[in-house]
PQR file of N, CA, C, O and H, with PARSE charges and radii, in Angstrom:
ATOM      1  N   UNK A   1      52.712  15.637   4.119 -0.4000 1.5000
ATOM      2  CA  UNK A   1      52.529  17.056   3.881 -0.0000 2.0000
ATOM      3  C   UNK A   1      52.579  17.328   2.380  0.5500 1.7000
ATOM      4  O   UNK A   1      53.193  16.464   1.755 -0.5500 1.4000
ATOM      5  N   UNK A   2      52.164  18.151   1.787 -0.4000 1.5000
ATOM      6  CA  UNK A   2      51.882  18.798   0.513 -0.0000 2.0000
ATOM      7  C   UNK A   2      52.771  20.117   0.655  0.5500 1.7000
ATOM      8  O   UNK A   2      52.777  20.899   1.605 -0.5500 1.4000
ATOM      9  H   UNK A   2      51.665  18.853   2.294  0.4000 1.0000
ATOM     10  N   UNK A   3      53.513  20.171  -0.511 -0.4000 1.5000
ATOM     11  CA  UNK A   3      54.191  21.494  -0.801 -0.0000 2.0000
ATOM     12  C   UNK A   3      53.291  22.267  -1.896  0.5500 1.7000
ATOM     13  O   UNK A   3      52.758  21.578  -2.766 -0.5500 1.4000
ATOM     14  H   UNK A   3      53.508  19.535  -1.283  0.4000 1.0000
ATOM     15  N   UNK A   4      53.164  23.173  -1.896 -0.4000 1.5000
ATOM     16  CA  UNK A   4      52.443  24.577  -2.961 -0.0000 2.0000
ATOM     17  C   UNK A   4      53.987  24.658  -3.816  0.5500 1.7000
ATOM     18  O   UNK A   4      55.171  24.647  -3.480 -0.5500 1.4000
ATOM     19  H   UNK A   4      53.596  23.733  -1.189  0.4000 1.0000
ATOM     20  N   UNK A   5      53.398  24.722  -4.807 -0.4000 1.5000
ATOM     21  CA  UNK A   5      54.569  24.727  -5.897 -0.0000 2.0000
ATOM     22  C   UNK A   5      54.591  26.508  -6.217  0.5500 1.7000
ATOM     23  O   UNK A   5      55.558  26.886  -6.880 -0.5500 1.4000
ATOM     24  H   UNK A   5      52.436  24.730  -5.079  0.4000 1.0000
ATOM     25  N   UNK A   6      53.867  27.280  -5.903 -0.4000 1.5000
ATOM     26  CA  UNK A   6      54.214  28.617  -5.896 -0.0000 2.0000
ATOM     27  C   UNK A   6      54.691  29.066  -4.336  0.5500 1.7000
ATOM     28  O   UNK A   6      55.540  29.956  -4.289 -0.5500 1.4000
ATOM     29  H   UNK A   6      53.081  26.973  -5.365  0.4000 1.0000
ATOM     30  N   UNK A   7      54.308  28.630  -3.334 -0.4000 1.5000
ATOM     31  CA  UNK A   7      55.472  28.953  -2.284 -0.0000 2.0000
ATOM     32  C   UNK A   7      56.369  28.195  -1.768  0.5500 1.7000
ATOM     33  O   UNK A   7      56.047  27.577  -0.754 -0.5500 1.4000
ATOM     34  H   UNK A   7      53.618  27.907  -3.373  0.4000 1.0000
ATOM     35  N   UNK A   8      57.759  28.022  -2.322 -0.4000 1.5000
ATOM     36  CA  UNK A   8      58.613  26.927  -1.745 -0.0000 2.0000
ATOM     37  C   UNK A   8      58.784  27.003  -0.389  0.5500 1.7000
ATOM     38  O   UNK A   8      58.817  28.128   0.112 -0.5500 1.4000
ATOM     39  H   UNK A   8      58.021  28.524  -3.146  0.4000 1.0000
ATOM     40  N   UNK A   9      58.945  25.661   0.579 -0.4000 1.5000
ATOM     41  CA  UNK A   9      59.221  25.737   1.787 -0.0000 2.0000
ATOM     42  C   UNK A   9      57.693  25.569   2.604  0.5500 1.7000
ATOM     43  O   UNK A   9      57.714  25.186   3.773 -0.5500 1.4000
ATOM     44  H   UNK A   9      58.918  24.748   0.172  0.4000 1.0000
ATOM     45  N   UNK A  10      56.746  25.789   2.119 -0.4000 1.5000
ATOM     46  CA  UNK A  10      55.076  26.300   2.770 -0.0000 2.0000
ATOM     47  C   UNK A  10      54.939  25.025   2.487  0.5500 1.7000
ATOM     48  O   UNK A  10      55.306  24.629   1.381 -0.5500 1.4000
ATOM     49  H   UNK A  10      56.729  26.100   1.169  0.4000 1.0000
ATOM     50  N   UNK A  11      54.245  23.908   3.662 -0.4000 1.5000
ATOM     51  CA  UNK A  11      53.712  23.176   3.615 -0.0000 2.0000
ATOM     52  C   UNK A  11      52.531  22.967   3.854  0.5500 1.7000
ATOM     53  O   UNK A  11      52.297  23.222   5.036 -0.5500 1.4000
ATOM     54  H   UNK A  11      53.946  24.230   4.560  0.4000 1.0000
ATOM     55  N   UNK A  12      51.076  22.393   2.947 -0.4000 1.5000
ATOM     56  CA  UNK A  12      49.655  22.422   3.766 -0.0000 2.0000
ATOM     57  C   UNK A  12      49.270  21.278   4.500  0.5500 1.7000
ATOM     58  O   UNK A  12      49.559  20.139   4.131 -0.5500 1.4000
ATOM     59  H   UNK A  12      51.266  22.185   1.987  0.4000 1.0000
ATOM     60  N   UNK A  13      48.647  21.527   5.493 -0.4000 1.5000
ATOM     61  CA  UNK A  13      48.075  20.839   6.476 -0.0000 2.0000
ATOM     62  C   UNK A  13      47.042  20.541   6.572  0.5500 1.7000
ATOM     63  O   UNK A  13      46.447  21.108   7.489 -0.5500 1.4000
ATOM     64  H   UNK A  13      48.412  22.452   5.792  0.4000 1.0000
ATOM     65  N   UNK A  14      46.668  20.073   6.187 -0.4000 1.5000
ATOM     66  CA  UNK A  14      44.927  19.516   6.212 -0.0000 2.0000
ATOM     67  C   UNK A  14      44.034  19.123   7.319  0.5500 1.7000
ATOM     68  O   UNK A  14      44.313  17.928   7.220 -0.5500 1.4000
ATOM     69  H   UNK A  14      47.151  19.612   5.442  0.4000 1.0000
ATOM     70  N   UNK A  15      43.227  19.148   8.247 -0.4000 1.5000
ATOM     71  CA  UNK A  15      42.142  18.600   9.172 -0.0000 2.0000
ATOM     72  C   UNK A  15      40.827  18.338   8.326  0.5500 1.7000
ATOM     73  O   UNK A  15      40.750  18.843   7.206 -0.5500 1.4000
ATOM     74  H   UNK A  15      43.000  20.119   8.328  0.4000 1.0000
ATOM     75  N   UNK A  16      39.902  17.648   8.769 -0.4000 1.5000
ATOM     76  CA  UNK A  16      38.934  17.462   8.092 -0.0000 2.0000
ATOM     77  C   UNK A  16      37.506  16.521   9.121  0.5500 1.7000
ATOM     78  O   UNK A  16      37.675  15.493   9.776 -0.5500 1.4000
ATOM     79  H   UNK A  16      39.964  17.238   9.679  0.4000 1.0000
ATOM     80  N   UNK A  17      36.082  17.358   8.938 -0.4000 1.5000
ATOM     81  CA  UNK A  17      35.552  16.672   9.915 -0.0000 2.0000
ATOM     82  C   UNK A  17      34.079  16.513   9.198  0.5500 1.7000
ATOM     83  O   UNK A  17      33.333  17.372   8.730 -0.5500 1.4000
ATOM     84  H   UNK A  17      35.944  18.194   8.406  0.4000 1.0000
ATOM     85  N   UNK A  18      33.945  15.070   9.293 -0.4000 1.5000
ATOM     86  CA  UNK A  18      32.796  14.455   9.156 -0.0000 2.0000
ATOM     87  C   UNK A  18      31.807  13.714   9.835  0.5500 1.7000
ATOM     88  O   UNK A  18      32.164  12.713  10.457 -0.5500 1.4000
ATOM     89  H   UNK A  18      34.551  14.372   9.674  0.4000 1.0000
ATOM     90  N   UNK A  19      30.036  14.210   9.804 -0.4000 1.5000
ATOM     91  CA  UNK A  19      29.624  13.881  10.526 -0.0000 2.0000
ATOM     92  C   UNK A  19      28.289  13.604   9.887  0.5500 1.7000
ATOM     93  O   UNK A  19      27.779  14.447   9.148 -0.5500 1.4000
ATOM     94  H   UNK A  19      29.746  15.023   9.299  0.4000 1.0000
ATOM     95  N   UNK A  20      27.837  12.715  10.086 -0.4000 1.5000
ATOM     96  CA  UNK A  20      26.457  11.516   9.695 -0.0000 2.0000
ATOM     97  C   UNK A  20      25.362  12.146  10.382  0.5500 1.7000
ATOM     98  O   UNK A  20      25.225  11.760  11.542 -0.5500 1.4000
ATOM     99  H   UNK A  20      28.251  12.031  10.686  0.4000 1.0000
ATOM    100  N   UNK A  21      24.434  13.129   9.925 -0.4000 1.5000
ATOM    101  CA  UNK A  21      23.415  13.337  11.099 -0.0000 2.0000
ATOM    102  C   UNK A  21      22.374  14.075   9.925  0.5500 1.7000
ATOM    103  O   UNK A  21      22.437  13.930   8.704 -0.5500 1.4000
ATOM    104  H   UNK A  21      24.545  13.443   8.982  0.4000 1.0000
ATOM    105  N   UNK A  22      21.331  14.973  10.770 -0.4000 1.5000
ATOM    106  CA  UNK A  22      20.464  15.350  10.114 -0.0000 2.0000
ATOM    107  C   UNK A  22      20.897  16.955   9.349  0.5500 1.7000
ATOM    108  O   UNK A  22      21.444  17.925   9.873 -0.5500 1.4000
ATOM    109  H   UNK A  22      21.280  15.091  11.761  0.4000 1.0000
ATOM    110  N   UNK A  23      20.465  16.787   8.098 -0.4000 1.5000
ATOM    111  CA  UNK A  23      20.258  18.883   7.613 -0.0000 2.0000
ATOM    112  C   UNK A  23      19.378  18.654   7.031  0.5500 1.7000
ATOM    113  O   UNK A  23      18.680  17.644   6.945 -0.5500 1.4000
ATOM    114  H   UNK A  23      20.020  15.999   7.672  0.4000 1.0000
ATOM    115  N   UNK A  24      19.323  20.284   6.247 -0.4000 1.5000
ATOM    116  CA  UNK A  24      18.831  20.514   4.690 -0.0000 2.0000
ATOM    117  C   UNK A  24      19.696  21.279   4.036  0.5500 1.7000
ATOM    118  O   UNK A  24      20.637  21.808   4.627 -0.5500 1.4000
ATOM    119  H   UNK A  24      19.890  21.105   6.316  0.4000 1.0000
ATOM    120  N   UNK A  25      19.494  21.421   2.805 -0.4000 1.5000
ATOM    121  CA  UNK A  25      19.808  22.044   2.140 -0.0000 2.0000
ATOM    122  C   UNK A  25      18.877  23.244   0.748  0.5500 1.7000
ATOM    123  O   UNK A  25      17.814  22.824   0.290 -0.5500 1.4000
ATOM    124  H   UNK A  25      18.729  20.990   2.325  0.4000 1.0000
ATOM    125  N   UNK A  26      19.205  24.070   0.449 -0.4000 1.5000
ATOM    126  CA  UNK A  26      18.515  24.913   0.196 -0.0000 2.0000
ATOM    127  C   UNK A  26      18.502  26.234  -0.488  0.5500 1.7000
ATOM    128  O   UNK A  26      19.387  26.853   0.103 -0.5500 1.4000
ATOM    129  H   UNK A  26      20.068  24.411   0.820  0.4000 1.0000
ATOM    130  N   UNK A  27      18.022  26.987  -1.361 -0.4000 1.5000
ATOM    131  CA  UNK A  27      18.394  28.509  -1.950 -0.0000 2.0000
ATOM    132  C   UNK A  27      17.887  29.394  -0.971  0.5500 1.7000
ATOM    133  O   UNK A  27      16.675  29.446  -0.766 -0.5500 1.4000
ATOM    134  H   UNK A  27      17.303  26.485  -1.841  0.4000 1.0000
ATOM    135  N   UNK A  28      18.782  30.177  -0.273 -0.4000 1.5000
ATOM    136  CA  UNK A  28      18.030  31.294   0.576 -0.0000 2.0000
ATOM    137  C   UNK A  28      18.303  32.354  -0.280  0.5500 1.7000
ATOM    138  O   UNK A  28      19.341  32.205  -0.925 -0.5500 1.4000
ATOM    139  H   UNK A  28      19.767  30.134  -0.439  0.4000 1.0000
ATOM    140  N   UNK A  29      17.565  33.580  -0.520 -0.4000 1.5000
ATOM    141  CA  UNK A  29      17.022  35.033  -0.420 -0.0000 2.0000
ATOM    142  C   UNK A  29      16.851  35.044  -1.905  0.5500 1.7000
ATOM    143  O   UNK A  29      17.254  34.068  -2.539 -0.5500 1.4000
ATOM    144  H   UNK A  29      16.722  33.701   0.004  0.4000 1.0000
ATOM    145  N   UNK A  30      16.247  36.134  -2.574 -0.4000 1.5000
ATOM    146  CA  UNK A  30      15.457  36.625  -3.735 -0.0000 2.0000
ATOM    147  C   UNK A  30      16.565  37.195  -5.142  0.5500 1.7000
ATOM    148  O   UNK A  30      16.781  37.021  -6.342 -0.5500 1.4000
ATOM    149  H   UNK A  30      15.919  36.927  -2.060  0.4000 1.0000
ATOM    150  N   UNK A  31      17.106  38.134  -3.692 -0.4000 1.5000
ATOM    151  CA  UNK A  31      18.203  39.349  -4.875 -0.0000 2.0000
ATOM    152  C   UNK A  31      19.067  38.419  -5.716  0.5500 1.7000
ATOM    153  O   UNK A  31      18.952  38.130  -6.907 -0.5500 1.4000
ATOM    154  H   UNK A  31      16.930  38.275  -2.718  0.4000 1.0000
ATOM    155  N   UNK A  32      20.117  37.951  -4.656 -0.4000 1.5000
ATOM    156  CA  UNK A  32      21.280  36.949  -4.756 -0.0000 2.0000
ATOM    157  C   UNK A  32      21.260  35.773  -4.182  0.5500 1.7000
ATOM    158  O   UNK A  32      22.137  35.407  -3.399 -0.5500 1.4000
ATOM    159  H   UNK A  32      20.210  38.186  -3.688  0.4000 1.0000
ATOM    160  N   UNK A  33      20.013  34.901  -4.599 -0.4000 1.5000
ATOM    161  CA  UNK A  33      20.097  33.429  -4.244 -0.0000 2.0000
ATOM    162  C   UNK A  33      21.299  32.535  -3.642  0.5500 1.7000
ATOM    163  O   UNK A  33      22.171  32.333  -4.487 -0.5500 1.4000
ATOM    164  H   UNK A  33      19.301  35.198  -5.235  0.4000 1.0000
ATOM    165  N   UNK A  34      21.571  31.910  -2.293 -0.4000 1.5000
ATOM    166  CA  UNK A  34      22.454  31.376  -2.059 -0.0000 2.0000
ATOM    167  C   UNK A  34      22.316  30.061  -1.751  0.5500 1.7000
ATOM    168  O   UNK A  34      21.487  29.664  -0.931 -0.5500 1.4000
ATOM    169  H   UNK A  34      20.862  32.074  -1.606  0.4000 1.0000
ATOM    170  N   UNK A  35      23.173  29.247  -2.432 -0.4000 1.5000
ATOM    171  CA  UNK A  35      22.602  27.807  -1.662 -0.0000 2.0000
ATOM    172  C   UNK A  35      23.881  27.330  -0.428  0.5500 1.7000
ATOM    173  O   UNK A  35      25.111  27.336  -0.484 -0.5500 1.4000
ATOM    174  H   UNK A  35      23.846  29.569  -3.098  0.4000 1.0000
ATOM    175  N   UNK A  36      23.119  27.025   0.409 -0.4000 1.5000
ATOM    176  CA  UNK A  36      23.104  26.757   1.975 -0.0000 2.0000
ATOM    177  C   UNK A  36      22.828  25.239   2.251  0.5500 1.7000
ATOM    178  O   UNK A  36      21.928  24.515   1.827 -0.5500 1.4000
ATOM    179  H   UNK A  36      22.120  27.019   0.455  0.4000 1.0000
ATOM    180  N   UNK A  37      23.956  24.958   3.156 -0.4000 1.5000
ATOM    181  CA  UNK A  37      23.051  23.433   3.926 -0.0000 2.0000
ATOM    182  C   UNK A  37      23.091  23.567   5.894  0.5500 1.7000
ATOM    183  O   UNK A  37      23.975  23.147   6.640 -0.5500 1.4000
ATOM    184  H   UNK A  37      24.688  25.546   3.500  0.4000 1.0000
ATOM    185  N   UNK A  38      22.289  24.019   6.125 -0.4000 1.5000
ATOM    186  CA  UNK A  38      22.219  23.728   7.822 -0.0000 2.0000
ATOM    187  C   UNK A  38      21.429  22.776   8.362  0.5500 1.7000
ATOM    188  O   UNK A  38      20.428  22.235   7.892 -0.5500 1.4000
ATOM    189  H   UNK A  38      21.570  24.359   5.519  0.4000 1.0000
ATOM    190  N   UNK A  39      22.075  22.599   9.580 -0.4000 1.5000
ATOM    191  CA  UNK A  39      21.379  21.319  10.682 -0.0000 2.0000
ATOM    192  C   UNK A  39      23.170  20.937  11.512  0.5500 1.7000
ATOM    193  O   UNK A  39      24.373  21.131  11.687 -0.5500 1.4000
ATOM    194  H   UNK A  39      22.888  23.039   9.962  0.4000 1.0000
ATOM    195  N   UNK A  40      21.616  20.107  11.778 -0.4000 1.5000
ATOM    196  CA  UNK A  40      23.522  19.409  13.495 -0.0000 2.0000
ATOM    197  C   UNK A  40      24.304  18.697  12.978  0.5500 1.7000
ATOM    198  O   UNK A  40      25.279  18.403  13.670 -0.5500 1.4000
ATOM    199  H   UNK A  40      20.639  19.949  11.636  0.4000 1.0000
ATOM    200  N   UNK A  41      24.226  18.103  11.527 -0.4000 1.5000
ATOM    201  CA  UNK A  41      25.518  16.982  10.757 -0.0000 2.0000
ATOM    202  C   UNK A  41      26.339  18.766  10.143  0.5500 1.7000
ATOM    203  O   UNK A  41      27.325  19.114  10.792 -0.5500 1.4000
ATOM    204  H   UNK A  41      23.435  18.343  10.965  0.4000 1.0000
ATOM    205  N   UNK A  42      26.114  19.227   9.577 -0.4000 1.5000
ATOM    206  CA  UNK A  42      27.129  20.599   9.539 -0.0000 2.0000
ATOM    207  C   UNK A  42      27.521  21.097  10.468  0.5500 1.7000
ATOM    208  O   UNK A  42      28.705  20.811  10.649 -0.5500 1.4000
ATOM    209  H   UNK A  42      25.313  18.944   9.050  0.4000 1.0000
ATOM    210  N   UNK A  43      26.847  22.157  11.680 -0.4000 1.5000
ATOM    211  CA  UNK A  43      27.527  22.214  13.234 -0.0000 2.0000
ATOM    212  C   UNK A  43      28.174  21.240  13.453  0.5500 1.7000
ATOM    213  O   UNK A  43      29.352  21.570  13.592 -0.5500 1.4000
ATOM    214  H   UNK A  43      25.886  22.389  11.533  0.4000 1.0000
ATOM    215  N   UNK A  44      27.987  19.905  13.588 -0.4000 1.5000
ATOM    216  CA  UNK A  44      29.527  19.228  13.995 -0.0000 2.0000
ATOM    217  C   UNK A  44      30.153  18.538  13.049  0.5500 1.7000
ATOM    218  O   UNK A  44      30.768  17.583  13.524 -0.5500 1.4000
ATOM    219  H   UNK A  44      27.030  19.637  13.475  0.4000 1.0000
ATOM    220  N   UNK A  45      30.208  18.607  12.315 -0.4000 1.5000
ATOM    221  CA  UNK A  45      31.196  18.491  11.095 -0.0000 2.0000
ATOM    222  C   UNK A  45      32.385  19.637  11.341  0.5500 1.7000
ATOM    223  O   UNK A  45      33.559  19.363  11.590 -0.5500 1.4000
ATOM    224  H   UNK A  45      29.709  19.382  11.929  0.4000 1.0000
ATOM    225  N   UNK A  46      31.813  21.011  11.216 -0.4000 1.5000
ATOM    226  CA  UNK A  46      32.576  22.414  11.448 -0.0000 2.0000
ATOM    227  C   UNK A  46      33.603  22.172  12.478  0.5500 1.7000
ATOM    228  O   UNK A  46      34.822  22.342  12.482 -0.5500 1.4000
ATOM    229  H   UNK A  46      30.859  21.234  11.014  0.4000 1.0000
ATOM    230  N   UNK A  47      32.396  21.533  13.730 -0.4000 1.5000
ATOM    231  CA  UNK A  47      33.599  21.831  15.189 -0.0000 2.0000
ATOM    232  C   UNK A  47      34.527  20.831  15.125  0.5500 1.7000
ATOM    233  O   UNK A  47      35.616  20.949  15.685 -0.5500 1.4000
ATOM    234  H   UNK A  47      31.405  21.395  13.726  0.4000 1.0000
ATOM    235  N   UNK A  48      34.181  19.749  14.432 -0.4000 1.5000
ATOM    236  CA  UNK A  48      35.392  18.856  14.513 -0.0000 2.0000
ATOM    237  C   UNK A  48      36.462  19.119  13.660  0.5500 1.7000
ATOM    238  O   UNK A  48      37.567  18.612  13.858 -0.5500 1.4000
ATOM    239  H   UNK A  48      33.296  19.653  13.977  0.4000 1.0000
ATOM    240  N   UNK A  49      36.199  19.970  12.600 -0.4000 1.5000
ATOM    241  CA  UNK A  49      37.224  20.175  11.408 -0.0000 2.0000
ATOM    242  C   UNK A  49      38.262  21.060  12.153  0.5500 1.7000
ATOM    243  O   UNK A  49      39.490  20.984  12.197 -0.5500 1.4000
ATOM    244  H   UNK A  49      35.302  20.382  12.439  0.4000 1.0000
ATOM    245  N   UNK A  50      37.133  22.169  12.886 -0.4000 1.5000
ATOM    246  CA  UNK A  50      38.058  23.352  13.784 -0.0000 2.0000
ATOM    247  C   UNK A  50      38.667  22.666  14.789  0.5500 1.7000
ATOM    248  O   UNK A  50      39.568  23.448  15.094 -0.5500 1.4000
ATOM    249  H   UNK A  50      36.135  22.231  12.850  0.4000 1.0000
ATOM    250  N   UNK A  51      38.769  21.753  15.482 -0.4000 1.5000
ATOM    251  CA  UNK A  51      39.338  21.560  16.448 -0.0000 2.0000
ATOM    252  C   UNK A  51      40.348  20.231  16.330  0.5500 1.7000
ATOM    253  O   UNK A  51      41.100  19.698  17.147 -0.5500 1.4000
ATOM    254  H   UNK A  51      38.038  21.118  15.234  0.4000 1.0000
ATOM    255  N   UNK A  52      40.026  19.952  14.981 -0.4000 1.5000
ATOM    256  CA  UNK A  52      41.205  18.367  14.744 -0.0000 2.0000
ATOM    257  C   UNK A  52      42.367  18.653  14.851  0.5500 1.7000
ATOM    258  O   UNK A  52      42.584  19.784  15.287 -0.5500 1.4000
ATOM    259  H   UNK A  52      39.415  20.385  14.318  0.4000 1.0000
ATOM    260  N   UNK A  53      43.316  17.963  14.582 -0.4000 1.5000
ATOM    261  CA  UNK A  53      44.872  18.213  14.775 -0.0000 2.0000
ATOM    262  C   UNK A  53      45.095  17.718  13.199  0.5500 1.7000
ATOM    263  O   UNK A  53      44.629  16.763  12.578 -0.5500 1.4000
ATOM    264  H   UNK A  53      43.140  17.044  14.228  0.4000 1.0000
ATOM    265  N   UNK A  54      45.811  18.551  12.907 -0.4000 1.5000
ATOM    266  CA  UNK A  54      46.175  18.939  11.086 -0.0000 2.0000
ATOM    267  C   UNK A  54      47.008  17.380  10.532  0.5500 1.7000
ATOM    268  O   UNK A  54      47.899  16.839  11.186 -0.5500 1.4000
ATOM    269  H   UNK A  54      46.190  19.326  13.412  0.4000 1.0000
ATOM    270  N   UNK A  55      46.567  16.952   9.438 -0.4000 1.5000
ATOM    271  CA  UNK A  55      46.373  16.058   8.821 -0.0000 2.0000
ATOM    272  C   UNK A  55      45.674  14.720   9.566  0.5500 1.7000
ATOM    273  O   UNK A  55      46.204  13.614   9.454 -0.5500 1.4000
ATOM    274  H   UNK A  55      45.844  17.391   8.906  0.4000 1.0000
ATOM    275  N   UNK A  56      45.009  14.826   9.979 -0.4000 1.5000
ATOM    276  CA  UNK A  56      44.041  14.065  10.507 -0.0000 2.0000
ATOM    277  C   UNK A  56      42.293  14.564  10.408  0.5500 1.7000
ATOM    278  O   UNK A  56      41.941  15.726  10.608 -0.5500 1.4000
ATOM    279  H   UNK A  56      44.578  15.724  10.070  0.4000 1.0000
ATOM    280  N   UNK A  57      41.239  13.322  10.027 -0.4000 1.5000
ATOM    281  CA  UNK A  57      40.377  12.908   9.375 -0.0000 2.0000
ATOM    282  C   UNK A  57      39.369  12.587  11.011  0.5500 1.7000
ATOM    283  O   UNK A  57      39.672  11.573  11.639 -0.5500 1.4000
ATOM    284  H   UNK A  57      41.525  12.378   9.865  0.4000 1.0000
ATOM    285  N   UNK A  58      38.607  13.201  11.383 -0.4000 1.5000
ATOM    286  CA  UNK A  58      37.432  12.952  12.337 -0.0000 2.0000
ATOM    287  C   UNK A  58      35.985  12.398  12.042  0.5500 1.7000
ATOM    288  O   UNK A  58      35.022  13.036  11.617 -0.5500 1.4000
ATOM    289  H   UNK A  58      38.361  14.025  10.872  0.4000 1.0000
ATOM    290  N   UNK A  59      36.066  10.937  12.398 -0.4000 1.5000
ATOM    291  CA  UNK A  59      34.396  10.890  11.632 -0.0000 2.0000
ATOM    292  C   UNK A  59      33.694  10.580  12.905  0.5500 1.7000
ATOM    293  O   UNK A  59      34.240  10.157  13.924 -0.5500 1.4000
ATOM    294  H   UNK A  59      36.849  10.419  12.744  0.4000 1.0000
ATOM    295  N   UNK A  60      32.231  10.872  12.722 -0.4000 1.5000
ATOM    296  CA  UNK A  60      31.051  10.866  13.461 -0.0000 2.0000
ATOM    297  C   UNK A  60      29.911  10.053  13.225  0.5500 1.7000
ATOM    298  O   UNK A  60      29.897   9.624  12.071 -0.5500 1.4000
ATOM    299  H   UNK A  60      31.787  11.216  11.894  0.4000 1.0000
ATOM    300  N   UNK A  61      28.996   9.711  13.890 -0.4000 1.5000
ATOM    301  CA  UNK A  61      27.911   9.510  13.058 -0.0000 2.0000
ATOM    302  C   UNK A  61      26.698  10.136  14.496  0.5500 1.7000
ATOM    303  O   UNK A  61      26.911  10.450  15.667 -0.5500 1.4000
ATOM    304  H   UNK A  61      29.007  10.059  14.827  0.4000 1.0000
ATOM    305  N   UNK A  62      25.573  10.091  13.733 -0.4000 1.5000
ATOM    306  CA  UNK A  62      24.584  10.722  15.156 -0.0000 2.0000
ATOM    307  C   UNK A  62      23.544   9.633  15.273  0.5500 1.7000
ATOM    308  O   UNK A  62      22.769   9.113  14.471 -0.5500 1.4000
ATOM    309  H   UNK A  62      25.400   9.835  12.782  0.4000 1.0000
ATOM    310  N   UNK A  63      23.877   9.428  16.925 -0.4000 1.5000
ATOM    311  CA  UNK A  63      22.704   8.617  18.004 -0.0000 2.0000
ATOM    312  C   UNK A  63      21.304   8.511  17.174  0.5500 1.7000
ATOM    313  O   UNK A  63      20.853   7.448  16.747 -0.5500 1.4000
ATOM    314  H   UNK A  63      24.506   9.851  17.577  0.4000 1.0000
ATOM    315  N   UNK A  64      20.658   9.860  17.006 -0.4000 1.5000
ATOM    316  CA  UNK A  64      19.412   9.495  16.864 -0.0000 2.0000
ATOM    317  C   UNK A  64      18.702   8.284  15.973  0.5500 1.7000
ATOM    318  O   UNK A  64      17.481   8.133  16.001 -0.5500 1.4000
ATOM    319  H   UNK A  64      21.025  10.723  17.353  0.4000 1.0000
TER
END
């Protein structure tokens, strides 16, 4: 565990999820340009990060 040196006692917890598959990446819109990466290696990257158990590391890779 990691302590924050501005809140004593608060420890962080980390999950983390990685996954080998297809995206892109990219600048979307005109006004306020944003750069973006979507595809199914981000969707499950996300769900595994959301659903890991804290300090633990999920890796993937994709079938196709």
């Amino acid at each position: 565990m990691f302590e924050i040196r501005y809140k004593p006692g608060y420890h962080l917890r980390v999950r983390m999820g990685i996954h080998l598959g297809p995206c892109v990446s990219g600048l979307i819109g005109t006004v306020l340009p944003l750069y973006t990466m979507i595809g199914e290696g981000i969707d499950m990257a996300c769900l595994m990060e959301s659903t890991g158990e804290p300090m633990k590391v999920q890796v993937s890779i994709s079938k196709r």
